[in-house]
N, C-alpha and C positions, 0 to 999 in steps of 0.2 A: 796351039794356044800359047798365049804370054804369058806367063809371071813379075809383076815388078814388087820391089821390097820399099816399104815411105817407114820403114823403124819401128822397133819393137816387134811390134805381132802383125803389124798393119803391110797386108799384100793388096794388090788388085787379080784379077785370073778375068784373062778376055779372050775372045775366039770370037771373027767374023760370023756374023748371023744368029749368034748365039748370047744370054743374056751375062751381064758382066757383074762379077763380083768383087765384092772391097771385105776384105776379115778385120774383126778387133781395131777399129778406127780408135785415134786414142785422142784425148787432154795435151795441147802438146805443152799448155802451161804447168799443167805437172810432169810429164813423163820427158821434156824434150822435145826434139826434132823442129822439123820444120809444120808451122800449121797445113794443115791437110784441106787438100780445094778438089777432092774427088766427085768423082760423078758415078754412080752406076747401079744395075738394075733391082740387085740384089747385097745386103749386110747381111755379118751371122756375128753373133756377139757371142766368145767360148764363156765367159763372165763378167759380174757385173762390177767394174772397176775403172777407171778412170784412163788406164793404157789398153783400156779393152772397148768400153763401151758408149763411144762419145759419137753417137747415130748421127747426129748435128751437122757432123763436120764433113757427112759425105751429101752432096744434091742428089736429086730424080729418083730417090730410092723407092720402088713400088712395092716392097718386101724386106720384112725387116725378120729375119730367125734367128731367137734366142735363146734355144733349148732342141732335147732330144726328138729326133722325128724323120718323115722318109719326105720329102720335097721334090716336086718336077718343076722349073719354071726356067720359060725360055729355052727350052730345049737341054736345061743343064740339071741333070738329078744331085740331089744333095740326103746325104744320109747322116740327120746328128744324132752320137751314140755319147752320154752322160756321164761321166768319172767322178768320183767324187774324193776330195784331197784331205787324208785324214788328219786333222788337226789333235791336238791332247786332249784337247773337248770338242762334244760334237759342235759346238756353237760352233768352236773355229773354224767347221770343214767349210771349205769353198765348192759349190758346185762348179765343174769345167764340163763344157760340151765339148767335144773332137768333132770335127766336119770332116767327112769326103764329098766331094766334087768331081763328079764325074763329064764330062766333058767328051762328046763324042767316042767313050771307050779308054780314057785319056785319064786316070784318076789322080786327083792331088788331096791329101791327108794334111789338114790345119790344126795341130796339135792343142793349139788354146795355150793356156796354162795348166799344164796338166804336169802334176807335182810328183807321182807316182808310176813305177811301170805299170802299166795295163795288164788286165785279166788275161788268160788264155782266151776266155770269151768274148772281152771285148776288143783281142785283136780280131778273130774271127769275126766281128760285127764290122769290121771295119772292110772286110774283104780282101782283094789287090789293092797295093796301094805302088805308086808308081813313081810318084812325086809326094816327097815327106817332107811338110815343113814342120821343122822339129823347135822347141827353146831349151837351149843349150845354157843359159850364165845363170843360173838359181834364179836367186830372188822366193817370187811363187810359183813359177818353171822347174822342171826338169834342170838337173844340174850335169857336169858334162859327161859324169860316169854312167847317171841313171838314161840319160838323151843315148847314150853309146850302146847303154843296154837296150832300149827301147827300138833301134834301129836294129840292132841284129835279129829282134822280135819280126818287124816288121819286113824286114829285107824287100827295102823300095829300091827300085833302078837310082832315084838321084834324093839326095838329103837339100835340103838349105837350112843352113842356120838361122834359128832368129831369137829375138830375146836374151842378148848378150849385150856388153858394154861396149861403147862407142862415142865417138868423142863428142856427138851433140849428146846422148843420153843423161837426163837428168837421175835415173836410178842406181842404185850401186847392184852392179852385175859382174857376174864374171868374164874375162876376156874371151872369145873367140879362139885365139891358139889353145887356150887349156882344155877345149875340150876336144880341136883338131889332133892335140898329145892323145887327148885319150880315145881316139878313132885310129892312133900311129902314124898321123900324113904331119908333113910338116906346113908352114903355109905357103912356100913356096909350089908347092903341090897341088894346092888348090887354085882352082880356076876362079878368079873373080871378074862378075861382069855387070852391067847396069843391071839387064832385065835377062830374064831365062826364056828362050821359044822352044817348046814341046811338041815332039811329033812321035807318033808309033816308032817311023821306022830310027830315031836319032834317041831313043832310052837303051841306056848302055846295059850289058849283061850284066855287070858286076856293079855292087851296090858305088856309086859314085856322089862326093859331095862338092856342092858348088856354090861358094860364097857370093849374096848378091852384093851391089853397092845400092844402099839406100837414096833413093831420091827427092831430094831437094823440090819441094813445090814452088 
């Protein structure tokens, strides 16, 4: 299967014969980037927010999931399990869903924006996770201690960063190295590539991360 990264939270995940997914499609008049021209079979919205939830901007979508639940479509199981981001009053909590995607056996964990470590339970809800796409630069993400905590939890074969600052980003986030400091790789260490291809036999033993390059539509 492929991975490609369009900014912020916004991935595609495709596999021949298999139905294609877009995560957290954003606003790119508020959040940045480049306007989004995706196509695919399936969106999952982790929340309802402007860098999250702009269904609009992808075509052909025959399923739109935006909340906790167990999904089969196109041959791709998806399981969303519901976090909720404790604010100092309950008004401010943000509902986040977490997705996995499982993909012939092949699992990939879309964090969402999810502010807090996760339960003991809801990692276990969450299963194997193989492919972790984690948001590492605060904001209403995971920040890069709590992202670092959050991975030694999960212990996936490969991490990617997402929801960090970058130089199309209109939000103020944290950089990408500060939280590669706080994982101890430098970024010279890190492997950057356009898009990510995932196979059983190429998920490395040891938890591995892999910076994408966001693409330009």
């Amino acid at each position: 299967m492929e991975i490609t990264w369009y900014g912020q939270s916004c991935f595609r995940l495709t596999e021949r014969g298999m139905a294609t997914v877009v995560t957290d499609p954003f606003d790119h008049k508020a959040i940045g980037y480049s306007p989004l021209k995706l196509k695919a079979d399936i969106v999952t919205v982790s929340h309802d927010a402007p860098g999250h939830n702009n269904t609009d901007a992808v075509k052909g979508t025959s399923h739109l999931i935006d909340g906790p639940g167990e999904f089969e479509i196109g041959g791709v199981f998806i399981t969303g399990v519901q976090t909720d981001a404790s604010g100092k009053k309950a008004k401010d909590a943000v509902r986040n869903t977490l997705y996995v995607f499982d993909y012939d056996g092949i699992t990939v964990a879309h964090l969402g924006d999810l502010k807090n470590v996760p339960s003991q339970a809801e990692v276990e809800a969450l299963g194997t996770v193989n492919v972790a796409l984690v948001p590492v630069g605060g904001g209403g993400g995971l920040n890069a201690a709590k992202a670092a905590e959050v991975i030694s939890l999960l212990e996936p074969n490969l991490v990617i960063p997402m929801h960090y600052s970058t130089p199309d980003a209109k939000v103020q986030l944290d950089s990408l190295n500060k939280f590669l400091k706080e994982m101890g790789l430098s970024a010279s260490a890190v492997e950057t590539q356009p898009s990510l291809k995932v196979s059983r036999s190429s998920l490395p033993d040891e938890t591995k991360v892999i910076a994408l390059e966001y693409q330009r539509e």
